[in-house]
C-alpha positions as CSV (number, residue, x, y, z in Angstrom):
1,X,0.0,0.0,0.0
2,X,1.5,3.7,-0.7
3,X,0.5,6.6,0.4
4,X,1.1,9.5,-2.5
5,X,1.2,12.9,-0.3
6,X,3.5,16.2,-1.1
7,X,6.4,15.7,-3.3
8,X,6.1,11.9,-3.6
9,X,8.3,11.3,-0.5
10,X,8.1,7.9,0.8
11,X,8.8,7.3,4.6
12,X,9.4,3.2,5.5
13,X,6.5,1.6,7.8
14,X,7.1,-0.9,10.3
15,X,5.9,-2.5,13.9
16,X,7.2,-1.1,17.0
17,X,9.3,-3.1,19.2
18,X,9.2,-1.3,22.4
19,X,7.0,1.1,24.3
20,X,7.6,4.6,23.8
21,X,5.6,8.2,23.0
22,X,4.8,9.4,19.6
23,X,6.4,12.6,19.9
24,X,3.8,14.3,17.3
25,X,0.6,13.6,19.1
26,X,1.6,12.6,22.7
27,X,-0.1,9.3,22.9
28,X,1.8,6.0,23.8
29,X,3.1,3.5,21.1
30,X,2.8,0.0,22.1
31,X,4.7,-2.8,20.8
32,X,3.5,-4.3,17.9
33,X,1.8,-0.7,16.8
34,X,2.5,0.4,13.3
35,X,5.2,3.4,13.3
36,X,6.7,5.6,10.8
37,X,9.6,8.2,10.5
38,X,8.2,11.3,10.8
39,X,10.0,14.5,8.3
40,X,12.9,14.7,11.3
41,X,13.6,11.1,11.4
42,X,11.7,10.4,14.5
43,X,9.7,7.6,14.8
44,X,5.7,8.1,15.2
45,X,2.6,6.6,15.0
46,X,2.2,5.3,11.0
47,X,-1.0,8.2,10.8
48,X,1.3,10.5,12.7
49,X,3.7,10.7,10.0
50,X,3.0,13.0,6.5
51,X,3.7,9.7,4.6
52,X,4.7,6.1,4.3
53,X,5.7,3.4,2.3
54,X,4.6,-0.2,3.7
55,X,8.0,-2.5,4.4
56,X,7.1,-5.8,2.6
């Protein structure tokens, strides 16, 4: 699945490993929660983040 948003930049989608805060919307990420790199290479919740490619 990709996401096309703004300048077709692709940011790589995976499962989180350990518990930990999604620095753009304050809520906890659990393990096993889909996260994203957000634009400063922070990882986020996956609809956190502008855009995302899906790791196969």
């Amino acid at each position: 699945m990709i996401s096309l948003i703004k300048n077709l930049n692709y940011i790589g989608i995976m499962k989180a490993k350990f518990k930990t805060s999604c620095v753009e919307c304050g809520d906890q990420i659990s393990p096993g929660k889909e996260i994203a790199k957000n634009e400063s290479g922070t990882w986020v919740h996956k609809h956190c983040a502008p855009e995302a490619l899906e790791f196969a």
